[in-house]
N, C-alpha and C positions, 0 to 999 in steps of 0.2 A: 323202691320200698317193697317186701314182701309183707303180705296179706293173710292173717293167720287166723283160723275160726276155728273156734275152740266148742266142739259138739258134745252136750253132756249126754249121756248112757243111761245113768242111773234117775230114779224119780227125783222130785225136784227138794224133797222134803227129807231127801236123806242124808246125811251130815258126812256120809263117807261118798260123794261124788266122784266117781271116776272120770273124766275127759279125754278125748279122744281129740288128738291135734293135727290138722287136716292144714298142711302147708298151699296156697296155693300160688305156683309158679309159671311165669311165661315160658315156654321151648326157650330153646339158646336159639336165635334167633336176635336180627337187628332190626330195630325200630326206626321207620322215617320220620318226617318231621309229618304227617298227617297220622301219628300213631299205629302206623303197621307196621305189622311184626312181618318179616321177610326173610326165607332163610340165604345162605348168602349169595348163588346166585342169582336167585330173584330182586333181590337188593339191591346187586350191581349193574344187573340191566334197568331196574324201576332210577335211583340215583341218578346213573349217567342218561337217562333219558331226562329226565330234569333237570338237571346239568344243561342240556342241550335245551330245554324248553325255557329257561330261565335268563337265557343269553340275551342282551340288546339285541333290538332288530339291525342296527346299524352292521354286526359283527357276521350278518349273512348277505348273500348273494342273491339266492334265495331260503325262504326257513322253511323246516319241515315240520308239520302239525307234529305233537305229542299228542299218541294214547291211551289215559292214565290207564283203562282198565284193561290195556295189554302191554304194557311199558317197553312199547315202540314205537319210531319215528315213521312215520307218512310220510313222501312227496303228492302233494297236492295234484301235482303235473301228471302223474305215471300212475298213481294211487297206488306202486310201490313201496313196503313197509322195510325195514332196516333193524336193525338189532345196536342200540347205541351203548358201544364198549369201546376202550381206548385200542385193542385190538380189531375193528374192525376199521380197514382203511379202502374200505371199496372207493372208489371213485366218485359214485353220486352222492354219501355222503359229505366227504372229504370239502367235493367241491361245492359243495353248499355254503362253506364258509366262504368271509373275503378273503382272506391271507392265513397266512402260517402260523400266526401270533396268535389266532383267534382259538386254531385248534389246539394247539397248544394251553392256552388256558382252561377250554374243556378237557381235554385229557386230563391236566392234572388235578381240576374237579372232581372227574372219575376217579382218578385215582388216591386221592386224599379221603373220600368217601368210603373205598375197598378197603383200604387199608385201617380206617378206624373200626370198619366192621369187622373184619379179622383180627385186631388187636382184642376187640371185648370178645370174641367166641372164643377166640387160643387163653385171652385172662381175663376171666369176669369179674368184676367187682365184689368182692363178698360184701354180702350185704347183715347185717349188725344191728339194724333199726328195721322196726316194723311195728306194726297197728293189729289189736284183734278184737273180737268180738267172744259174745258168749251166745251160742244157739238151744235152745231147750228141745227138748223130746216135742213138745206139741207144734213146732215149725218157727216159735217167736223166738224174737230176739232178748236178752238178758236186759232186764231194765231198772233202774237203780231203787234207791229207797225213796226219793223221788218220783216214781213214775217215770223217767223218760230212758228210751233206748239210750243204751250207754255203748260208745266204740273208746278201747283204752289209747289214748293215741302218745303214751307218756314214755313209750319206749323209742321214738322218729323223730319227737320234741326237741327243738335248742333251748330247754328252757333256761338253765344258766345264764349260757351267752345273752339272752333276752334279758334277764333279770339285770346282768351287767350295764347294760346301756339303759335299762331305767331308772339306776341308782346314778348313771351317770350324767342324765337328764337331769334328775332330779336337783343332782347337786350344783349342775351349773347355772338351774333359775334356783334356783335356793342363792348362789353367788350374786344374781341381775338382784334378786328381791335386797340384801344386803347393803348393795349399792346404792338402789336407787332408795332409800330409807332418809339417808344425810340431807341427800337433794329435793325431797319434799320437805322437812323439815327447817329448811334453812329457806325454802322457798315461803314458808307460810308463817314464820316468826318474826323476821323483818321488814317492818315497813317498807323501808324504804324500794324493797324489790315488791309488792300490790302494784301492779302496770299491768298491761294488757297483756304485754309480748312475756312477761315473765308467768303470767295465769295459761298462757298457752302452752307454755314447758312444762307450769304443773297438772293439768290435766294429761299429758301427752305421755309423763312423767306416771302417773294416778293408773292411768290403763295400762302399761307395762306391768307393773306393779303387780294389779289386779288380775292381770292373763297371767303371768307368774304363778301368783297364789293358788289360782283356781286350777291350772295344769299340775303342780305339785299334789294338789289333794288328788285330783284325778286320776295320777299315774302312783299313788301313793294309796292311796284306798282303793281302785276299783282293778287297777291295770296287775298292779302286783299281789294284790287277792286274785286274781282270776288263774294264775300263775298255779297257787296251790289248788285248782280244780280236779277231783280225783269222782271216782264210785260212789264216797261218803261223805268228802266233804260240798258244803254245800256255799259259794260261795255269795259277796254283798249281791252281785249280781240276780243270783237267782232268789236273795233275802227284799231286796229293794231294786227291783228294776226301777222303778220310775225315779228314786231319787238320783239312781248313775246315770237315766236319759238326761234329769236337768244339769247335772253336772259336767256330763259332754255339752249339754247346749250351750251353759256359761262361757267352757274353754272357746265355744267357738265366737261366740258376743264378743269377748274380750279380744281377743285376738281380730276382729274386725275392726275393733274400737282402733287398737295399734294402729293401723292402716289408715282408717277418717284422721286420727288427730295428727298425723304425720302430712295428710294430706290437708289438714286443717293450715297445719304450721308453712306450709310452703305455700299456701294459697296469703295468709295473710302477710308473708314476705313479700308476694308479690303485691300486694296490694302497698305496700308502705313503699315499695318503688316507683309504682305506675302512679302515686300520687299519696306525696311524700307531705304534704302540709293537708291534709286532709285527715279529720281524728276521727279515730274508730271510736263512736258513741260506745257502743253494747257489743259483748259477745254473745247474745244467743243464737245468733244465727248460727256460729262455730258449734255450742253448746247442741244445738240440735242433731248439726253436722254429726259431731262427736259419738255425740251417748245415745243421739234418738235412732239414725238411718240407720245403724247397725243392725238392730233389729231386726228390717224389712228383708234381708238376705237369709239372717240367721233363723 
């Protein structure tokens, strides 16, 4: 991602703003995995030196220290230092491995590393997506009608694709909520299903339900508002924090709940095995189980 800061010129009260676009770019250079930037033969001796530092110990005879801040190998024995590249076949290297096989796999380490580094610097990636800011004349940063530093980050965004999978959330607990509609209602109009074991499907049945509900509002009011977050617009979030904290905190209640009365149901199966003529008087212990503990995490 390139990084664009956008410095105005003119005072801040003049409606004709000139801006001054100040790109800022890394050298062509290739990045380790500890975020340096290395040109490339510094790259290929730092990589195949880690390469080599990164190997089991099993795959030496004896191993030679790695020294990151000179991306060379040491023998410990001779405090002779090496230059670790798949062209270098001196002897004391070489033979620091156990067999053939070993070096082999570092070489082509090495060599898999060089060669990605040279594919990005012969063809870099163009880059298409980027993040900017606004700098004023007095050293600050551009900050909204809001009061808060604003970075624009809507041009790097997936927001679509995000958008996509929360319509697709949505719609498939919008399907569970559907479902499970019939099976509470046939659970609580027949008599003849009031039993214990069929009140344990409807509470287990009731929290589904309820983590459903509460996730659809949550990703439907706060997650897909947040989406249209711009300079001006100001969204539920920054209208109502505290009502979107409780409503994350429901999603999380409920979705606990899931979990107790599932653990509920299989606790009191086993109970009706381990001792089968014995009548469960009360469910509150479940009840507690259920709807109370959840809490204590949440």
């Amino acid at each position: 991602m390139i990084f664009i800061c956008i410095s105005v010129l003119q005072a801040q009260g003049d409606p004709n703003i000139t801006m001054e676009i100040e790109t800022v770019t890394q050298p062509w250079a290739c990045r380790t995995e500890r975020r340096a930037y290395l040109l490339f033969d510094e790259f290929k001796a730092d990589t195949c030196a880690r390469c080599y530092h990164y190997m089991p110990l099993f795959s030496f005879k004896r191993k030679f220290k790695y020294l990151s801040w000179l991306s060379i190998l040491r023998d410990p024995s001779t405090n002779f230092t090496y230059e670790a590249t798949p062209l270098n076949t001196s002897n004391e290297l070489i033979a620091s491995f156990n067999d053939e096989s070993y070096v082999f796999k570092w070489k082509q380490c090495c060599l898999a590393a060089m060669e990605c580094c040279n594919r990005m610097l012969s063809a870099p990636p163009i880059e298409t997506e980027y993040a900017y800011k606004v700098c004023w004349p007095n050293g600050t940063w551009f900050e909204n009608e809001y009061m808060r530093e604003w970075t624009n980050y809507s041009k790097c965004g997936r927001v679509d694709e995000h958008r996509n999978y929360l319509y697709f959330h949505i719609a498939t607990y919008s399907i569970s909520i559907v479902s499970l509609v019939p099976a509470l209602i046939i659970f609580s109009v027949y008599k003849q299903l009031q039993v214990h074991r069929i009140s344990m499907h409807k509470n287990l049945f009731m929290s589904l339900f309820l983590n459903g509900f509460v996730v659809i509002l949550f990703k439907s009011i706060v997650i897909l508002d947040e989406l249209k977050r711009s300079a001006t617009y100001e969204t539920i979030m920054d209208r109502n924090g505290d009502g979107c904290k409780i409503l994350f905190i429901l999603t999380k209640y409920f979705r606990m709940t899931n979990y107790m009365w599932m653990f509920c149901e299989g606790f009191y199966l086993h109970k009706l095995i381990a001792a089968a003529f014995a009548e469960q008087k009360s469910l509150l212990m479940f009840y507690i189980i259920g709807w109370v503990m959840p809490i204590i995490p949440v």
